[in-house]
C-alpha positions in Angstrom: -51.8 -27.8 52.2 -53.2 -24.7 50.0 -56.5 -25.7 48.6 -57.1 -24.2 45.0 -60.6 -22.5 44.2 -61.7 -23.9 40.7 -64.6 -21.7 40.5 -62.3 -18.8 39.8 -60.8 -20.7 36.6 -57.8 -18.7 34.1 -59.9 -17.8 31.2 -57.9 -20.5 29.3 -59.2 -19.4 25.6 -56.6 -16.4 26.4 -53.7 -18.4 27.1 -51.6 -18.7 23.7 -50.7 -22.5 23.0 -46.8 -23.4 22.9 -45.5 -26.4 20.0 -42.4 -27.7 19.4 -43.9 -28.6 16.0 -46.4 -26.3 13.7 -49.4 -28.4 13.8 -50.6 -28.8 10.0 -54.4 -28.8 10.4 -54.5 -32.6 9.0 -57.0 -34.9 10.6 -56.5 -38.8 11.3 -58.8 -40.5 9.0 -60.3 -42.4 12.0 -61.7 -40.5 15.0 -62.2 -42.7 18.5 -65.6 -42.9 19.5 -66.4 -39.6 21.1 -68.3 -38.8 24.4 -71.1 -36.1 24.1 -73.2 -34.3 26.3 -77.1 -34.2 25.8 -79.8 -33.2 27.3 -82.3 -36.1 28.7 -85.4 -34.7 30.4 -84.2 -31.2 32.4 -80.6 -32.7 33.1 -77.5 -33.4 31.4 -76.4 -37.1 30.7 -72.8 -37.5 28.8 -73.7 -40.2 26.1 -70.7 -42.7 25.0 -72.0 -45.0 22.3 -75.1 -47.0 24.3 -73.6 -46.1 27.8 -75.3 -42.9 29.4 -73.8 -41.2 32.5 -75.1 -39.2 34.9 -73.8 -37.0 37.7 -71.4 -39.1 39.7 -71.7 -38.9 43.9 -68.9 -36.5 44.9 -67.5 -39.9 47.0 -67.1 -41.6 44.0 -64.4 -39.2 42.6 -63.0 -39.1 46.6 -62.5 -42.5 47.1 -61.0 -43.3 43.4 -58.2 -40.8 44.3 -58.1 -42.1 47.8 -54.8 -43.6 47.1 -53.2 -41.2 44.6 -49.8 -40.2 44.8 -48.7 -36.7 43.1 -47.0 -37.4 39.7 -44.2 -34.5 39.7 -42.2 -34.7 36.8 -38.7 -32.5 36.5 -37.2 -30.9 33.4 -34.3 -28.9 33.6 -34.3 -26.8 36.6 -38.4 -26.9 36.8 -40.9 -29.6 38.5 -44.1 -30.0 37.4 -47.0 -31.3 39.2 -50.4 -33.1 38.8 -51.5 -33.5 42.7 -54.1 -34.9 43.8 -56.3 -31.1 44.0 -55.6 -31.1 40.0 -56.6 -34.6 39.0 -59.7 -34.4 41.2 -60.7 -31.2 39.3 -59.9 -33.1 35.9 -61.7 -35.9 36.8 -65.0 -34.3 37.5 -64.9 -31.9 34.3 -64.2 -34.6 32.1 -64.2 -38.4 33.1 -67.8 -39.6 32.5 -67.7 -42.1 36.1 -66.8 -38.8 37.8 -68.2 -35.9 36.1 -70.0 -33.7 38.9 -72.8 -32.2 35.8 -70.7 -29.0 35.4 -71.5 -27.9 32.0 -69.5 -25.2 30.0 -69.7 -24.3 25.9 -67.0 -26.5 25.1 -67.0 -29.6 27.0 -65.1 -32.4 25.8 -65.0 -35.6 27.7 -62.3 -38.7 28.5 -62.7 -42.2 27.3 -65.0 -44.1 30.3 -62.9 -46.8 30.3 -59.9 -45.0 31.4 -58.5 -45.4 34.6 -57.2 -42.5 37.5 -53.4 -44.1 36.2 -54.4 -43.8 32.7 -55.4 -40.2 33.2 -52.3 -39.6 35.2 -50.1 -41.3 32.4 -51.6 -39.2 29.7 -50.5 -36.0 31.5 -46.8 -37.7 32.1 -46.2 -38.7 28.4 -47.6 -34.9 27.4 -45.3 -33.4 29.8 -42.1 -35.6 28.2 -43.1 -35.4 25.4 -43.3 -31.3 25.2 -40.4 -31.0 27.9 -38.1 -28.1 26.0 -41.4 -26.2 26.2 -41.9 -26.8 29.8 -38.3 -26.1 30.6 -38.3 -23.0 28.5 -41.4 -22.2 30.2 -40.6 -22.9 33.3 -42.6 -22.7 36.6 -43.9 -19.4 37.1 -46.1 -19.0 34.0 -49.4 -19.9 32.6 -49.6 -22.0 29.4 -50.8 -25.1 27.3 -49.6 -27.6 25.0 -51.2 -29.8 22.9 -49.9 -33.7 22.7 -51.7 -36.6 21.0 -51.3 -40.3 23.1 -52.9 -43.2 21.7 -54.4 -41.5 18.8 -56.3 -38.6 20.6 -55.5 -35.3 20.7 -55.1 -33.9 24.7 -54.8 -30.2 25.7 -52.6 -29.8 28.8 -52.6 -26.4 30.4 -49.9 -25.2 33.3 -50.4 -22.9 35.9 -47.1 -22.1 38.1 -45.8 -25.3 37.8 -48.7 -27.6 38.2 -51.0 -29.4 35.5 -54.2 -27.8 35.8 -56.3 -29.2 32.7 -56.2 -31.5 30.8 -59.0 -32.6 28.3 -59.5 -34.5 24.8 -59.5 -31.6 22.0 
């Protein structure tokens, strides 16, 4: 198995989005409760409502993914994959119960209460739901899409045929 090296990200911000619909600018009247990042003492906490989380034990993220099976989802001629490599990287960027304290300008974070299946879920109804991009796109590019599931807006980016971000815009 090839192990990827997240600390040598794709500068992302370079990456041009793709849409199947020109997005309008309009925002829903009611935005879900948020998760922010602040600074408590010398460290950084993520803040969601009353709850404050701190940097989660690198076992914690290990053994939720201990039994996680690789969602691979096929369009066209082209399967695309969230393995278990990507969702641990997602996890601890953006799930507060797994966040590893990495902090970058734009940091946006998940719901708490969402499971590893929920995550995984959000990517699969994003990948159907933007699948005559991905097909057109195929396999061997780099790109995101945009896709909003249960009210929130998620950005989804692709790297050669696997889902390697995906975080609340």
């Amino acid at each position: 198995m090839i192990e990827h090296n997240y600390t040598d990200e794709i500068d992302w911000k370079s990456i041009p989005f793709e849409s199947d619909e020109e997005f309008t600018g309009i925002q829903p009247f009611f935005w879900p409760l948020i998760a922010r990042l602040v600074l408590s003492g010398s460290k950084y906490v993520i803040k969601y409502g009353s709850k404050v989380f701190k940097k989660a034990p690198k076992s914690k993220v290990t053994n939720a993914l201990a039994n996680y099976k690789t969602l691979s989802y096929k369009t066209g001629s082209h399967t695309f994959k969230l393995t278990k490599t990507d969702m641990k990287h997602m996890l601890e960027r953006h799930h507060p119960k797994y966040w590893d304290g990495s902090v970058k300008k734009d940091q946006t974070f998940y719901n708490p209460d969402l499971s590893v299946n929920d995550v995984k879920n959000i990517a699969h109804t994003i990948a159907k739901n933007k699948k005559s991009t991905l097909s057109k796109k195929g396999t061997n590019s780099t790109f995101q899409v945009e896709g909003k599931v249960n009210g929130v807006e998620y950005v989804m980016g692709i790297t050669k045929g696997h889902i390697k971000q995906l975080y609340p815009k």
